[in-house]
C-alpha positions as CSV (number, residue, x, y, z in Angstrom):
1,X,59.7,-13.8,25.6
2,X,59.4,-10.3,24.9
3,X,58.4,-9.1,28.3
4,X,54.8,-8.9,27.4
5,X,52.4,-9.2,30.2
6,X,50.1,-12.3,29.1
7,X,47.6,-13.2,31.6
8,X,47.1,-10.8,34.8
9,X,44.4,-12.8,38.1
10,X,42.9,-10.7,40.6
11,X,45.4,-11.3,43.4
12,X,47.6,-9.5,40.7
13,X,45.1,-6.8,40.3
14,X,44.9,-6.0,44.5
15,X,48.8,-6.2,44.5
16,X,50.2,-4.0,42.4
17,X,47.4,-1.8,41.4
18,X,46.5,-2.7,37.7
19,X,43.3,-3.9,36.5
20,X,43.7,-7.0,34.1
21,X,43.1,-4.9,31.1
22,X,45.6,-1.9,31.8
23,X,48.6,-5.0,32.4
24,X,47.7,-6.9,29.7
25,X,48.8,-3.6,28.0
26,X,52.0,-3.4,29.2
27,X,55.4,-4.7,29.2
28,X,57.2,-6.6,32.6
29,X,59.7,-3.9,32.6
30,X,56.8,-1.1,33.5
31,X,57.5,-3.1,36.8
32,X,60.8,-3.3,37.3
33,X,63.0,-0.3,38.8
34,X,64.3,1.1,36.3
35,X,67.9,1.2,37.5
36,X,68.2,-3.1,37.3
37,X,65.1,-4.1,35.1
38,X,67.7,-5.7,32.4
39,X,69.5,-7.4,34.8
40,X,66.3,-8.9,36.6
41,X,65.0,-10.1,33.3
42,X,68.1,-11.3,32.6
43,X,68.4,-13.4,36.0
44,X,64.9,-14.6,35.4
45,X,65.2,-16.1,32.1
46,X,68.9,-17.4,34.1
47,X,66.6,-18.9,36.7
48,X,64.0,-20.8,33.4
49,X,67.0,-22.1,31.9
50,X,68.5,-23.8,34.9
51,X,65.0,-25.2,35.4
52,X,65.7,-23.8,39.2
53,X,61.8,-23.5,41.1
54,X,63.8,-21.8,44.1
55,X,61.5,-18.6,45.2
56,X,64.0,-15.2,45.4
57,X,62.9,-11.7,47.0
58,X,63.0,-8.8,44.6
59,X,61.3,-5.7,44.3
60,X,58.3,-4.8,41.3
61,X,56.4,-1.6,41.1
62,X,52.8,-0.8,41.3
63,X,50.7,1.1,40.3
64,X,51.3,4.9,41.0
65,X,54.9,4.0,41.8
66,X,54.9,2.3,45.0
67,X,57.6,-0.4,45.8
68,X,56.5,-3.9,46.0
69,X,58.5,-6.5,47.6
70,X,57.7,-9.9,46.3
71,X,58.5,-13.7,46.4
72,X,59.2,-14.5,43.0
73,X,59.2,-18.4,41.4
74,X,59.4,-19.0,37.3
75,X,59.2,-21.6,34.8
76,X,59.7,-21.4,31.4
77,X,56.6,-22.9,29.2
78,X,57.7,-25.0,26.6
79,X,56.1,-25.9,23.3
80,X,56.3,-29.6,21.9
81,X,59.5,-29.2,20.1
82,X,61.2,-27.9,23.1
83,X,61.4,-24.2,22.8
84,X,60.4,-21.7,25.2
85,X,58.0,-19.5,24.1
86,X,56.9,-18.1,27.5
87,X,58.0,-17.6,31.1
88,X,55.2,-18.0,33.5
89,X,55.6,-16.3,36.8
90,X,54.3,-16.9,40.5
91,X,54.8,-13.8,42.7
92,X,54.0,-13.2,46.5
93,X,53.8,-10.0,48.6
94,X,56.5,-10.5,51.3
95,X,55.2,-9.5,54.2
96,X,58.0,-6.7,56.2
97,X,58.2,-9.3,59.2
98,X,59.0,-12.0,57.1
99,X,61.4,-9.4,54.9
100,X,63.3,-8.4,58.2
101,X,63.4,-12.3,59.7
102,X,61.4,-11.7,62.7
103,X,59.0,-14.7,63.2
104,X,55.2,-14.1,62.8
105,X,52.8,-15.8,65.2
């Protein structure tokens, strides 16, 4: 719950950049902008809580710098007593025809 990256596959790796061992190293937040990364962390844990699997569009960064835009859907993992003790997180490249609503044959 810390922001620590936990587990990295390699569609992750030939999205944003990162080899599995260089983002097990960092933090979420080395992905955010930095201008909104505390209020994106703060909707996603918003999102765990109310149990909502609703996809959203945001934006991450990759590796080098480059923007990102993504399909995001989270859960929160939770441990036998109840408690969250993770946030587990599916994310998508949106595709700029998708992004911009113009169907795709």
């Amino acid at each position: 719950m810390t922001g620590r990256i936990l587990a990295w596959n390699p569609g992750a790796a030939k999205m944003y950049g990162w080899s599995e061992a260089e983002a097990l190293a960092m933090n979420i937040r080395d992905m955010m902008p930095k201008n909104d990364a505390e209020q994106a962390l703060a909707l996603v844990r918003e999102k765990c809580e109310a149990g909502a699997l609703e996809p959203w569009q945001t934006q991450r960064i990759g590796k080098g710098g480059r923007a990102v835009q993504v399909s995001l859907v989270v859960s929160a993992l939770v441990n036998d007593a109840g408690e969250t003790y993770a946030i587990a997180s599916t994310e998508r490249r949106v595709d700029e025809k998708l992004r911009a609503g113009t169907p795709v044959a």
